[in-house]
N, C-alpha and C positions, 0 to 999 in steps of 0.2 A: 737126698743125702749122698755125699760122694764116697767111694770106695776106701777103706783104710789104708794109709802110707805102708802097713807091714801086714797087708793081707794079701794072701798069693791061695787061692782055694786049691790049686793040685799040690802045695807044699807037704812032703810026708810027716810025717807023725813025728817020727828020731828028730829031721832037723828044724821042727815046730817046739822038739822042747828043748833043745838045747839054744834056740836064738832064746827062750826065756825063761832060761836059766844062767848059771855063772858057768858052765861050759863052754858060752859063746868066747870068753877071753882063755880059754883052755889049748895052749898050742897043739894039741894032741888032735882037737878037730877040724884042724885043717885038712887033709885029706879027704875027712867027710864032705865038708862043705865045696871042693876041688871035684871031689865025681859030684856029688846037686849041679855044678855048673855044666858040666860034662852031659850030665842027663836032661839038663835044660837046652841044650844047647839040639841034642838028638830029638826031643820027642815037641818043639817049639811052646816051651812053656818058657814064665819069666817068673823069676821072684828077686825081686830088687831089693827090699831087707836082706835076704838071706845074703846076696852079692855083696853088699855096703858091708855087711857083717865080715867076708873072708879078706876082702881089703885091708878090714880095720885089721883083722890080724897078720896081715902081711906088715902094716907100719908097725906093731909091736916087737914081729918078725921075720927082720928084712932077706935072713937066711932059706925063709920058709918060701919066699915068692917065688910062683914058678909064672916067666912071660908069658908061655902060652893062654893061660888060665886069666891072669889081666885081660889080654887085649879080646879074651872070648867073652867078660864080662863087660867090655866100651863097645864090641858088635852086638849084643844082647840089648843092650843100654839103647841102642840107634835106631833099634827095629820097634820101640813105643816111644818114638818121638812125636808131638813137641813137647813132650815132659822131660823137665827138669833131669832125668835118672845120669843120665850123661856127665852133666855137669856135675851131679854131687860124685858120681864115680871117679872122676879128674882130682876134685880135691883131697879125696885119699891117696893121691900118687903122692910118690916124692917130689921135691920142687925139680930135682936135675933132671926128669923123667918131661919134665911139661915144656923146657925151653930148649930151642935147637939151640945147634953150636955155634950157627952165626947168628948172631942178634938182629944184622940186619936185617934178616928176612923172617916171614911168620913160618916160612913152609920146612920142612924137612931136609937137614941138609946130608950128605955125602958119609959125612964121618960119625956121625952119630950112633949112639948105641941102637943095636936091635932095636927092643926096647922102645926108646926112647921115640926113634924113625917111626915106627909102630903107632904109637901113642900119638903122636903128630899128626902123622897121614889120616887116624882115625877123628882125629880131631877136624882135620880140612874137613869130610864128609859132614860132619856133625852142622857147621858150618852154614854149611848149603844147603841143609836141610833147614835152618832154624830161619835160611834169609830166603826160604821158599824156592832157591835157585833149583830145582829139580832136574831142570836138563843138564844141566850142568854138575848135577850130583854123577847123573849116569855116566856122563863123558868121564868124569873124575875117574867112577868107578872103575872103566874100560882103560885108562887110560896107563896100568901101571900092575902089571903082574902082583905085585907083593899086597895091591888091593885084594886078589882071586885067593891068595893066599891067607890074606887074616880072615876073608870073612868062610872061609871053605870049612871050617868044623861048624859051623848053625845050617843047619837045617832050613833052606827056603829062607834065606837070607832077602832076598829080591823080592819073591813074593809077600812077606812080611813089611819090607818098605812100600810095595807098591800098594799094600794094604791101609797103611798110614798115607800114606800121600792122598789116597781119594777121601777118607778119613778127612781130612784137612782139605780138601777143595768141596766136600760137601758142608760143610759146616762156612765156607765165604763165597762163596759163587752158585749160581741158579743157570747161567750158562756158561758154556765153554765151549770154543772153539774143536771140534774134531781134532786137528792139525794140532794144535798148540797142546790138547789134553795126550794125545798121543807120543810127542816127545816130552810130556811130564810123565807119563806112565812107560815108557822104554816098551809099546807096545802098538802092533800094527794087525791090520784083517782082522782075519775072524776069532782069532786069541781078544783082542781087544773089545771086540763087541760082546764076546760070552762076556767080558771081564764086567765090563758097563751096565749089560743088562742081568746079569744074574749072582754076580757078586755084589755089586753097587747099589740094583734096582735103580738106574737112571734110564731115561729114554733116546733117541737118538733121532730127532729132527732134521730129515735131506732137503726138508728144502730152502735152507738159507746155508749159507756158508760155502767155499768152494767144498768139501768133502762131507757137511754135514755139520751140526751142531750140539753137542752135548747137552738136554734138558735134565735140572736135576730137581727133585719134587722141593718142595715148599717145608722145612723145619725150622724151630725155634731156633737156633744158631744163624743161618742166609737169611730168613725172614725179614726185611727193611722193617721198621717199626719207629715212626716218629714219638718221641717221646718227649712229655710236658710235666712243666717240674714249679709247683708253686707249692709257697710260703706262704703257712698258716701262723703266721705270730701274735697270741694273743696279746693284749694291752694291757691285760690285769696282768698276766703273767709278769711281762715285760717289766711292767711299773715296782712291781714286788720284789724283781731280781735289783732294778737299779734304787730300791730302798734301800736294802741289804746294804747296796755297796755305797749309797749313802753312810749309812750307819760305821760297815768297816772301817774305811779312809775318811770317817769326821771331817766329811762335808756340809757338814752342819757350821763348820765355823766359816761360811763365805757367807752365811750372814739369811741365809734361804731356810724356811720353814719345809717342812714335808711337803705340804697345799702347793707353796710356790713351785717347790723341785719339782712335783709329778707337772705341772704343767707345762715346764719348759720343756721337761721330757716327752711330753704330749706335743708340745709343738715342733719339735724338732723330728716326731717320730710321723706326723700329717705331712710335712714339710716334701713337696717332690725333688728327686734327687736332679 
């Protein structure tokens, strides 16, 4: 059984009763819920209820938003992907917040609000992550100061993504390239092989591959598993259902007895397709 949508086990006590209570639409605790983010952010814990909750109170009160605290809940949101958290965080923005100012483009333009550039750029990442682009996630990352800048209040930001990324390459693959696992992990030597074998518990095979090959064990997710899917339809059943519907739609007036109907249905049901 999987983990509840609005369970976060390090959530304290204060902001566990007030998500469920009538406090949570209480403008007064937004500041509460603003240090939770602050505290999540420092000590690398996540609670995605509580976040979705200070959002919601930001669209009630648009006065009450404070940017930094947004874009600290879309980097929170990035570092347990490929879940959804992200996406539901976007739909609590405002519409002007989600589309650049030129339309022609998807990416972030020049004149946009903080904000909004903010919101964008976090989104490119999102992005990359969701279409497994990972190298290309880092290049992104590197690639643009005001990247260093949203994600510099979490805590082990990189390390948290790099943690999802193997997350997600052990659950579809059994091998991997050295080389290619290396620029999906933005990691090289001896960082990289602690990383493999004592974070990961994967093995590391030198004798195939120009650098080596990534072996990763055998779990229910990578595991190949052919699977065979047959249809047990009984005939009694069968025949009982299409009486019914005899009877319903008074089929009975084309002039067919019960006896006769079940058999045509019987020979239509032997009949190979």
């Amino acid at each position: 059984m999987g983990i509840a949508f609005d369970s976060a086990p390090e959530r304290p006590e204060h902001i566990d009763a007030i998500l469920n209570g009538l406090d949570r639409y209480n403008p007064e605790t937004t500041t509460v819920f603003q240090d939770y983010v602050a505290q999540q952010c420092e000590d690398r814990t996540y609670d995605c209820y509580a976040n979705l909750a200070l959002l919601k109170l930001y669209q009630f009160n648009p006065h009450l938003t404070r940017d930094e605290t947004t874009t600290n809940i879309l980097v929170k949101a990035l570092t347990v992907f490929p879940s959804p958290d992200f996406a539901l965080c976007l739909h609590l923005l405002p519409p002007h917040i989600l589309h650049p100012s030129s339309i022609s483009s998807s990416l972030p333009a020049a004149g946009d609000a903080p904000l909004s550039e903010a919101v964008q750029k976090l989104n490119v990442l999102n992005n990359l992550l969701s279409e497994a682009d990972y190298k290309g996630f880092w290049s992104t990352l590197d690639s643009d100061d005001l990247y260093a800048d949203l994600v510099a209040d979490v805590s082990g930001f990189e390390e948290l993504i790099q943690i999802r990324i193997a997350v997600t390459i052990g659950q579809s693959c059994r091998e991997v390239d050295r080389t290619v696992l290396e620029g999906w992990l933005q990691m090289k030597g001896p960082e990289f092989e602690r990383f493999v074998a004592d974070i990961c518990g994967w093995g590391i095979d030198q004798t195939t591959g120009a650098k080596g090959t990534i072996v990763i064990p055998v779990n229910k997710e990578n595991e190949a598993k052919g699977t065979v899917v047959r249809e047990n339809v009984q005939f009694d059943r069968m025949l009982s259902y299409c009486r019914g519907v005899q009877r319903d739609h008074n089929l009975h007036e084309t002039g067919l007895t019960e006896a006769e109907f079940a058999r045509v249905i019987h020979r239509a049901y032997e009949q190979p397709a």
